[in-house]
Structures are given as structure tokens and as C-alpha cells.
N, C-alpha and C positions, 0 to 999 in steps of 0.2 A: 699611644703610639711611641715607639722607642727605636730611635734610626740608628745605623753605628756607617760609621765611616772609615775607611782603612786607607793606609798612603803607602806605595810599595815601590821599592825601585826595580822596573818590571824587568830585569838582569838576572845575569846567574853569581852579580858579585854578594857579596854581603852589603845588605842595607846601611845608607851611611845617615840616614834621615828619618829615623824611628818618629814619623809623629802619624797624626790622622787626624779624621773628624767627619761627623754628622748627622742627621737625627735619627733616630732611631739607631742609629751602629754608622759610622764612617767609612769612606775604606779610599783612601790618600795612595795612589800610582804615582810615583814621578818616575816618567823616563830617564832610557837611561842617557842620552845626548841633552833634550835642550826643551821635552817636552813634560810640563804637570798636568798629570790628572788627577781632580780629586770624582770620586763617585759616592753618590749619596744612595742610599739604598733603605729599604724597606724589612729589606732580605724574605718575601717568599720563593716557591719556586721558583718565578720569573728573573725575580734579583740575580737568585744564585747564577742563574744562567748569565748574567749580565759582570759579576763578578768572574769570576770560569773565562769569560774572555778577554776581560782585561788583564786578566792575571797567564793569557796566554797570548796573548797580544807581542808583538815583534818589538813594540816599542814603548810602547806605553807600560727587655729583662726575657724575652723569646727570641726578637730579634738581634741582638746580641750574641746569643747563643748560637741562632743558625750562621751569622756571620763565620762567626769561631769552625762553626760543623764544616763551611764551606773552605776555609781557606786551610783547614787541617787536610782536608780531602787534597788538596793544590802543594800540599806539603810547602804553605806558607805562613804556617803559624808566627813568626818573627814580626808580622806586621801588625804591627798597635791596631785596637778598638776604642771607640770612644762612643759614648753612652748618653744621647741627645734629646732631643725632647718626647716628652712624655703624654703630649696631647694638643690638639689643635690650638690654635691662637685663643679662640675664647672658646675654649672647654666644650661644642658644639659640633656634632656629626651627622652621618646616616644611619637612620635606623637598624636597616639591616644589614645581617650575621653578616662578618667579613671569613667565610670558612670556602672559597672558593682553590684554595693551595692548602685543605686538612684545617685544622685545628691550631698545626702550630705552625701552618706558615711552610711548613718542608713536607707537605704529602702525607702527613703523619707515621714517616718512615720512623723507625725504631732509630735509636743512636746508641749504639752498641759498644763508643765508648764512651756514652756520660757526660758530654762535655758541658761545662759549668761558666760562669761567665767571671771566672777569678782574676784572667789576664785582661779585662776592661777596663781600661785607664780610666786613673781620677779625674782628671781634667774634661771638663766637659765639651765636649762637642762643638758648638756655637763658640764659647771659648778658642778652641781647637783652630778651627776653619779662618777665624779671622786671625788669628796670629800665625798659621801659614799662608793663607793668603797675602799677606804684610810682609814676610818676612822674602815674598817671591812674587814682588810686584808687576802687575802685568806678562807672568809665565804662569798663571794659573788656566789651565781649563774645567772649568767645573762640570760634571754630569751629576744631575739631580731626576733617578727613578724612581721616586716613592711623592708623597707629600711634601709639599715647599715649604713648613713650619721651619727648620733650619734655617733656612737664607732669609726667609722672612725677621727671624731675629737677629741675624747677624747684621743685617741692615738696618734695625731697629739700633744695635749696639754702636754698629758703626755706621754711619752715613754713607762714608766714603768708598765703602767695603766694595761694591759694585765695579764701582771703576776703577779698583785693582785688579779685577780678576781679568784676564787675556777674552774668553767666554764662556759661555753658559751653555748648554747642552740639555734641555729637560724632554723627559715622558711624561706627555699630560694633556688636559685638554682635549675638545673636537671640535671639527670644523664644519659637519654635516646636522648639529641637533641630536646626534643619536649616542646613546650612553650606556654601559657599563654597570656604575654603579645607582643609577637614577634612570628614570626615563631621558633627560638628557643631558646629563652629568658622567665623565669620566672616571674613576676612583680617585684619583693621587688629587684632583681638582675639587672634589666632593669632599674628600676626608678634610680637607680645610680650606675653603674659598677663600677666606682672607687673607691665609700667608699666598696662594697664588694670585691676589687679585695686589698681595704689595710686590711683588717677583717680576710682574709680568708690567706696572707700572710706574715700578722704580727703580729697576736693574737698566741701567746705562749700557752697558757691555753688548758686544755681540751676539744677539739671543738664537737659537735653533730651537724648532717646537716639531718632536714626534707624537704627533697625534695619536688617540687612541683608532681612530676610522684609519690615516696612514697606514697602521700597521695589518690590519684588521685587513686593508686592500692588498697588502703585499704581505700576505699568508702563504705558507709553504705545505704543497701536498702532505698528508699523514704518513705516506712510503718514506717521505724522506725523515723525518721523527724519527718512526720506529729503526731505521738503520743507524739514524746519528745516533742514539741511543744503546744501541748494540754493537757500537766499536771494541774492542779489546781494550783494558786500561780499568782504572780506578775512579776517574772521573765520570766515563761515560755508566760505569755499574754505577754509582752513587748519582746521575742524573737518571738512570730508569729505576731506582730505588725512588725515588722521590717524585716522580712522576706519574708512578702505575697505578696509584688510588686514586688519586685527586680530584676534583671533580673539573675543573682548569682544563684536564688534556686526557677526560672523557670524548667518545667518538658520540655520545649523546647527542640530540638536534638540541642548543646553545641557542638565546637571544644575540650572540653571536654570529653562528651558523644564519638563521634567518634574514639578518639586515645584510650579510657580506660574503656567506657560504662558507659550506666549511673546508677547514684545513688548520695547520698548526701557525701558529701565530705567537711569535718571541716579543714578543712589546717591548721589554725594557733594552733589548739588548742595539737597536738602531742607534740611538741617543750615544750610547757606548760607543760604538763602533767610526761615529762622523767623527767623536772625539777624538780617537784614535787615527783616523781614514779621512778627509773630507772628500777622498775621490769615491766615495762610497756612495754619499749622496749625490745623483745624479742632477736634482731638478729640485727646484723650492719656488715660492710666491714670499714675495715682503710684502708686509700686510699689519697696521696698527692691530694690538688686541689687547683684552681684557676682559675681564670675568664678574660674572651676575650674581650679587648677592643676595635678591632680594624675595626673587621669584618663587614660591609656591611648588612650581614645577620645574623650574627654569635654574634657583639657585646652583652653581657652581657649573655650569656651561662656560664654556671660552666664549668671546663673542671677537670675529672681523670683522675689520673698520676698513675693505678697502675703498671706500668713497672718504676714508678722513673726517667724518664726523664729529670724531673725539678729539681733531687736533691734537694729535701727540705727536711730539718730536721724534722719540722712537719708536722704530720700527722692527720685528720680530722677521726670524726667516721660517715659513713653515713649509716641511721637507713635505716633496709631493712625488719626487721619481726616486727609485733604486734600483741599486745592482746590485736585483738577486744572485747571478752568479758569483760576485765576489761575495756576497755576503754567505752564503752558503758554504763556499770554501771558508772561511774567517767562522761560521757556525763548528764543521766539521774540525778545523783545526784547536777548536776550543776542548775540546774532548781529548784529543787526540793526542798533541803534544803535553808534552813537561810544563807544569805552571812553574 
């Protein structure tokens, strides 16, 4: 697993703050007023879509490479990658094939220019994240769509790390039993239980959890896909270049389809968007959580505590209403406009 992180000053000035950070590939927003976003990413096709909008947002050693593919596509190449960890906490996963976005993560669309992963900073990641977070004490907002191995070390590196950051914003977990990459297990919570199970009960900060079932409920007709997808522009050809094989955003009947019905379902990109928007998310439950490691069947499930069971002092918000309509527009505009 290799995250990258990117940090942009989502402006039309020139970047005054070249850094980033994350695992797998980073990728570091700071607004341009008074708001930081970092976004942790994974980079499959979901990512990209999740990158694409923050990188059109108003105000705010594969995966590496697609990072790089996506932010050339946003004609943001200027914005640092940094090159994060490389495997769960203790070396331990799910069995099975992670080839749901191609092979390599982007569709298995051709890359027609080659891109190489030469501009991926030395500095590693985890490094990265906590020396900007430090350096922008309490204006950080962190969004984390991939696996929580990053924040997991960086807590691990710095204790205190947590309660710098402003909040936390992740994609992960479920609150129904029903799972993705397990019978009921999410993926980003499956690919490493224990950096989510330190994430989720040692991040002090503000927490927001989009669930995998959340989003799965507020799935958007196929009509609206294939149009967003065929806008005029660069981005939106490079979003249906990378999504027409896949097997993600096949119209197939999906273990998806089944438990939720089908329709298109942007996962990563809610997490994104509250970061940017809080008016976005309409309605949440606070609610203790934390996740299973132990179970046969069960290992990497969220589990909620609203009866307080666990005694913990923090409490988590998990997002339960949106607004489709704005996000749809904020979808559309992601394509549309100039990154």
C-alpha cells in the first residue's frame, strides 16, 4: 500500500507552500483565505474523483504515479507528492484481489504520456503530514479516503499530533454489518484494522465518519454518471477514460446493488466535500466508535457505542443526511471548471 499526499493552494496564484503528505501519495490543499486541507488518498478511480474536486473546489510506487496522472490531467503538476507507507501496520490483510478500479488502480486506462513517479519527494509522508501539521497548528483539516496506516503513525511518531489538527474527515467503516471488502468489513477499515482502530480511538480532534453504507444510501441515478462524464473538457474525457472498463462502474448486479440498489455511488468524494462545505452535510448522529480486531468474520467492522459501553470520552460524528442537490452541482462542477 503506497498513499501520496498532495498540498495545493487551491488559487490561480502560484503556490507559496510547496509541501504535502500521505500514504500511499499525499496531496496537501491549503486555501486560499484561512482554510487547510490535507487529503489522504489511495488514488484509485474513486480517489481521483475525490482529488478533481478538491482541486476544483472554490476554496479549498502505482499510486504515486496515478496521483501524478491526475493532477497533470488538473494542469496541477506544481503540487509536491510524497510517497507513504507501504503496507499495513503489522504486514496483514485481505485475501482477496484488490482489482475492483483495473489493475492499476485507474481503469486500466493507457497513459499516453508515461508518467513516471521522478517528481515524488524525498521526504516521506508521515514525516511530511506531521511537520505541516505543526507548522499550522490547529488550521489543519485533514481528509483521509484510503487506509488510516498514515495517521496511524504519525500518532505513533507524535502523540500530540492529533490535537493539532483543526479535524479529521475520513472514508471508512459501516454502521449496518454490511461490507465491501469482507462480509462485514469496509475496504479502507479491512486493509488495516489497527491503524483504524488507533485513528478512531486516539484522534482527540473533531472526527467526521462517511461510511461505506452512507454513501451506498445516497447513490446517484446511472443518467447522471454517464452525463457527468461526457461534459466537454479534459477532465471529464480523462474521468470516462478511466471509468469505462472497470469493474467499480459496471452496470452489472454488484453485492452492492443487492444490499442498497443500484446507482453510481462516489464514496470518497462526501469526506472531501464536508471538508470543504460543512453545509453539505445536512444531518449526522455522535455516537462512541471503534473497530474489531479480532473476529473471524467480524475483523475490521466499525462498531457503535451509542449506549457508552466503551466509556470513551470521544465522540465521533457519523454523517447520515446530504444534499444531493448541492453535491451534484459541486460533482458537476468538478469536471467542468479549470482545476
Amino acid at each position: 500500500m503506497i498513499f501520496a499526499m498532495f498540498i495545493s493552494h487551491l488559487s490561480n496564484k502560484r503556490l507559496q507552500n510547496q509541501e504535502a503528505i500521505k500514504r500511499r501519495c499525499y496531496t496537501r490543499s491549503v486555501e486560499m483565505a484561512k482554510k487547510l486541507l490535507l487529503v489522504d488518498v489511495d488514488c484509485g478511480v474513486d480517489d481521483a474523483q475525490a482529488l478533481m474536486m478538491a482541486l476544483a473546489a472554490p476554496q479549498v510506487q502505482n499510486v504515486c504515479r496515478n496521483t501524478l496522472r491526475v493532477l497533470r490531467v488538473c494542469n496541477r503538476t506544481e503540487i509536491p507528492v510524497f510517497r507513504g507507507a507501504a503496507s499495513s501496520l503489522v504486514g496483514t490483510r485481505a485475501s482477496l484481489p484488490v482489482d475492483h478500479f483495473g489493475t492499476d488502480g485507474l481503469g486500466d486506462a493507457p497513459d499516453e504520456t508515461d508518467t513516471g513517479t521522478e517528481c515524488v519527494q524525498k521526504e516521506h509522508a508521515v514525516s511530511a503530514l506531521i511537520r505541516i501539521v505543526c507548522e499550522h497548528e490547529g488550521q489543519v483539516s485533514l481528509v483521509a479516503v484510503g487506509p488510516l496506516t498514515n495517521l496511524a503513525l504519525a500518532v505513533r511518531m507524535d502523540p500530540t499530533f492529533p490535537q493539532k489538527l483543526k479535524d479529521l474527515y475520513i472514508m471508512g467503516g459501516n454502521m449496518e454489518g454490511k461490507g465491501n471488502r469482507t462480509v462485514c468489513g469496509e475496504f479502507n477499515f479491512v486493509m488495516d484494522p489497527e491503524a483504524a482502530h488507533v485513528v478512531l480511538n486516539e484522534f482527540s480532534c473533531p472526527m467526521y465518519i462517511a461510511t461505506w453504507d452512507f454513501t451506498c444510501r445516497n447513490k446517484l441515478p446511472w443518467e447522471f454518471f454517464d452525463e457527468w462524464v461526457s461534459q466537454d473538457g479534459d477532465k471529464a474525457a480523462f474521468m470516462k477514460r478511466i471509468t469505462s472498463k472497470c469493474r467499480a462502474y459496471s452496470r452489472a448486479t454488484s453485492r452492492k446493488d443487492v444490499l442498497f440498489g443500484a446507482g453510481f455511488v462516489s464514496s470518497e468524494n462526501e469526506p472531501q466535500w464536508v471538508g470543504n462545505d460543512s453545509s453539505v452535510m445536512s444531518g449526522s448522529i455522535e455516537c462512541s466508535v471503534s473497530v474489531e480486531l479480532r473476529g473471524e468474520l467480524t475483523r475490521g467492522m466499525m462498531i457503535l457505542d451509542p449506549s457508552h459501553t466503551l466509556n470513551k470520552k470521544h465522540k465521533a460524528f457519523l454523517m447520515k443526511e446530504w444534499d444531493m442537490n448541492k453535491f451534484t452541482q459541486l460533482l458537476t462542477a468538478a469536471l467542468k471548471q479549470s482545476c
